[in-house]
FIRO-693076 format. One line per 4 residues: number of its first residue (from 1); their letters; for each residue z, x negated, y negated of N, C-alpha, C, CB. Coordinates in Angstrom, 1 decimal. Glycine has a CB too. Layout:
<lodos>
NUM> a> Z X Y Z X Y Z X Y Z X Y  ...
</lodos>
This chain:
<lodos>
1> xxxx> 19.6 -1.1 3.5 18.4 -0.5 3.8 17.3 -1.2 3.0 18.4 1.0 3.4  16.5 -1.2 3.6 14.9 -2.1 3.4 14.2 -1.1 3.5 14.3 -3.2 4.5  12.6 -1.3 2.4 11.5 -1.0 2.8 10.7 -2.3 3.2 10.9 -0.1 1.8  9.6 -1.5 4.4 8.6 -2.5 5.2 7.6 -2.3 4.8 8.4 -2.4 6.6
5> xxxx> 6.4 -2.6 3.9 5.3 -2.1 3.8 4.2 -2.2 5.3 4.9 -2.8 2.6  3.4 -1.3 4.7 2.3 -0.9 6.1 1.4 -0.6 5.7 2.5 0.2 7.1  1.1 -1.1 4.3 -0.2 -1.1 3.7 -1.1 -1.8 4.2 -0.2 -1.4 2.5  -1.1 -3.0 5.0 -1.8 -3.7 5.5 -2.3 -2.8 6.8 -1.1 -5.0 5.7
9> xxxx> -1.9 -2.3 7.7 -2.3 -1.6 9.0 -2.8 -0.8 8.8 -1.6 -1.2 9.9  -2.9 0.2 7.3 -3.4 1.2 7.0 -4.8 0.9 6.2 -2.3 1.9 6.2  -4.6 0.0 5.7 -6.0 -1.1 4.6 -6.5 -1.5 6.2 -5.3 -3.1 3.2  -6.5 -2.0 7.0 -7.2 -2.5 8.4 -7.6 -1.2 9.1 -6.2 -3.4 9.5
13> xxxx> -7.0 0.1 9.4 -7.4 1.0 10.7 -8.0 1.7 9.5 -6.2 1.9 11.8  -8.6 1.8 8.3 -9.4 2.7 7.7 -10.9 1.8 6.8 -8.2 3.4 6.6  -10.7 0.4 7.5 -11.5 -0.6 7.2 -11.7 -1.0 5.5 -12.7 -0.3 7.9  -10.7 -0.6 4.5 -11.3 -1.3 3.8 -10.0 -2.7 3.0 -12.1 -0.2 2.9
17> xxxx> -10.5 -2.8 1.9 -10.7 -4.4 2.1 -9.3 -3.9 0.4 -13.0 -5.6 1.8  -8.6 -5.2 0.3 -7.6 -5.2 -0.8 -8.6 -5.1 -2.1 -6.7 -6.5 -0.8  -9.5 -5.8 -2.0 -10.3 -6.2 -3.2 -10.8 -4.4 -3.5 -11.8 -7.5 -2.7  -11.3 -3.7 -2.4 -11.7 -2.1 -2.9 -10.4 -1.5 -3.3 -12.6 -1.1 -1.6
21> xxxx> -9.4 -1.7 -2.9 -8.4 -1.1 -3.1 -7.9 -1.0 -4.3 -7.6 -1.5 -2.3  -7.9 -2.7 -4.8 -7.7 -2.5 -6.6 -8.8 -2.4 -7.0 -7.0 -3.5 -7.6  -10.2 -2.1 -6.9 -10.8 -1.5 -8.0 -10.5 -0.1 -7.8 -12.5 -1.9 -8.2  -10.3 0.8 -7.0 -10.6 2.1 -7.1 -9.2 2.5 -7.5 -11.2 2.8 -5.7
25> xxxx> -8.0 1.7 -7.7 -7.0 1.4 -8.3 -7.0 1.6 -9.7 -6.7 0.3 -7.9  -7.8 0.8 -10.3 -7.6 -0.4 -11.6 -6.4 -1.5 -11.9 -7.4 0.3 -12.7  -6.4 -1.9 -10.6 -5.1 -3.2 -10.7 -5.8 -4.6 -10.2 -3.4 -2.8 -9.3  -5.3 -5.5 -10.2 -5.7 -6.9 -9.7 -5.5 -6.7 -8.2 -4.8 -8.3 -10.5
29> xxxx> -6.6 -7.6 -7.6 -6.1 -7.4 -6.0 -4.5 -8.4 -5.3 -7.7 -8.1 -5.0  -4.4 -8.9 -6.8 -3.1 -9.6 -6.8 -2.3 -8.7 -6.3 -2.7 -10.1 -8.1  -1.9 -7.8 -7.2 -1.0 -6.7 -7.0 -1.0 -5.6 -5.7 -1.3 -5.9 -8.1  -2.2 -5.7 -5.2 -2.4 -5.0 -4.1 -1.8 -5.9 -3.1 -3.7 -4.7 -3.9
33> xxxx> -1.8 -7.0 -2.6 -1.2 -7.9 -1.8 0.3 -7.9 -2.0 -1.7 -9.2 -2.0  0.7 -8.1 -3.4 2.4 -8.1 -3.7 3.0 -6.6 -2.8 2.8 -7.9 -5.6  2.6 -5.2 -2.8 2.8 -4.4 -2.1 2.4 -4.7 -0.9 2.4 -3.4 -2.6  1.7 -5.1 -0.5 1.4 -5.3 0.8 2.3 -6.5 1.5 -0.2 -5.6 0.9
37> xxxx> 3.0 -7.7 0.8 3.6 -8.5 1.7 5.2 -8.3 1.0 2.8 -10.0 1.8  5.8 -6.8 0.8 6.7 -6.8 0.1 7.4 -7.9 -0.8 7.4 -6.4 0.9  6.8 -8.0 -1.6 6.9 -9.2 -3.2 7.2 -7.7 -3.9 4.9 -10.3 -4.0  6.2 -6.6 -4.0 6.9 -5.7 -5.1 6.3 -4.1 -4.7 6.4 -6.2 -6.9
41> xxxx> 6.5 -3.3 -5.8 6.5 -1.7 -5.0 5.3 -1.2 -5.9 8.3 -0.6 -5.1  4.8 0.1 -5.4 3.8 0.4 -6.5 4.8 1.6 -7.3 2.1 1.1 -5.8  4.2 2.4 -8.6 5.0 3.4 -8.9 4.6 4.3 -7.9 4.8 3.8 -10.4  5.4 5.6 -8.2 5.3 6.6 -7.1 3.9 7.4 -7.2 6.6 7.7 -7.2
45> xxxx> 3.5 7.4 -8.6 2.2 8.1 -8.8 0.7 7.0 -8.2 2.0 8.5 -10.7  1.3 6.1 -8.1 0.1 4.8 -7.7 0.4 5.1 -6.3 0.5 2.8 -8.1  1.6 5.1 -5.9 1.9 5.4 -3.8 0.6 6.7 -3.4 4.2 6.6 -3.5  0.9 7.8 -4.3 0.3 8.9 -4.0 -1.2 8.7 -3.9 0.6 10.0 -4.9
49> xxxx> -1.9 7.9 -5.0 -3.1 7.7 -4.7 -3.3 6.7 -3.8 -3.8 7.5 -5.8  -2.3 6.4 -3.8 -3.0 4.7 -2.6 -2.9 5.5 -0.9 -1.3 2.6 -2.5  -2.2 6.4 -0.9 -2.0 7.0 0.6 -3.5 7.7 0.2 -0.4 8.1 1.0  -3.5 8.7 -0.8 -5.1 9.2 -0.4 -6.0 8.4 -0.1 -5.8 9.9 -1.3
53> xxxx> -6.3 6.9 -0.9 -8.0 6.5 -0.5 -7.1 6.1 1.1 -9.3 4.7 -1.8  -6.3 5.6 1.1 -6.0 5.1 3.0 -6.3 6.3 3.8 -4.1 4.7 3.4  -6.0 7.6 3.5 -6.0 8.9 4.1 -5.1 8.9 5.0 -7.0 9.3 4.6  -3.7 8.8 4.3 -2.5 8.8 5.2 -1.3 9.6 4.0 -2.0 7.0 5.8
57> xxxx> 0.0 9.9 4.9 0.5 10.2 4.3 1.5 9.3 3.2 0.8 10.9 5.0  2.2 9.2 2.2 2.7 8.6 1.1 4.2 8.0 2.5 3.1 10.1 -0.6  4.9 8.6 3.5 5.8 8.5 4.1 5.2 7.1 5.2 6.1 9.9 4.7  3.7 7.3 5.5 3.1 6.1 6.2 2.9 5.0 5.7 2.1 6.3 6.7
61> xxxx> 3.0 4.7 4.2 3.2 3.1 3.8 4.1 2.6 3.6 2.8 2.6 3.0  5.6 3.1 3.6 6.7 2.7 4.6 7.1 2.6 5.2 7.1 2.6 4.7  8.2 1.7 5.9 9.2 1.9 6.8 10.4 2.0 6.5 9.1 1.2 7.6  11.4 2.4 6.7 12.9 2.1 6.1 13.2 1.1 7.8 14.2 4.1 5.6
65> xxx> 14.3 0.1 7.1 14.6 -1.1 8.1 16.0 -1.3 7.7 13.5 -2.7 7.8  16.4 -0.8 8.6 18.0 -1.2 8.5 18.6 -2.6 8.7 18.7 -0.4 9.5  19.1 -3.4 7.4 19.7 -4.6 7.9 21.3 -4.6 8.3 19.4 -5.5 6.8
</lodos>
């Protein structure tokens, strides 16, 4: 089992940009890309806020991918 991130489709259909994402974060937009091109994961309390500014649910920035 895999996770897919979908941070990217969710950062695009709510228009904003990685760079807003980690300031309203406080992380590098580095880090915001690593979750976004599965390189690495956020903690679960970082998931929760990152689904709110997206305005989605914490279940919509993944996918589970069965290899």
């Amino acid at each position: 089992m895999k996770l897919m991130s979908r941070i990217n489709y969710w950062k695009e259909k709510r228009g904003r940009t990685t760079k807003w994402i980690a300031r309203e974060l406080g992380v590098s937009p580095e880090i915001v890309s690593r979750w976004a091109n599965n390189k690495s994961y956020p903690s679960i309390h970082t998931l929760f806020r990152l689904a709110a500014l997206l305005e989605c649910k914490v279940d919509d920035l993944y996918e589970v991918v069965e290899k």
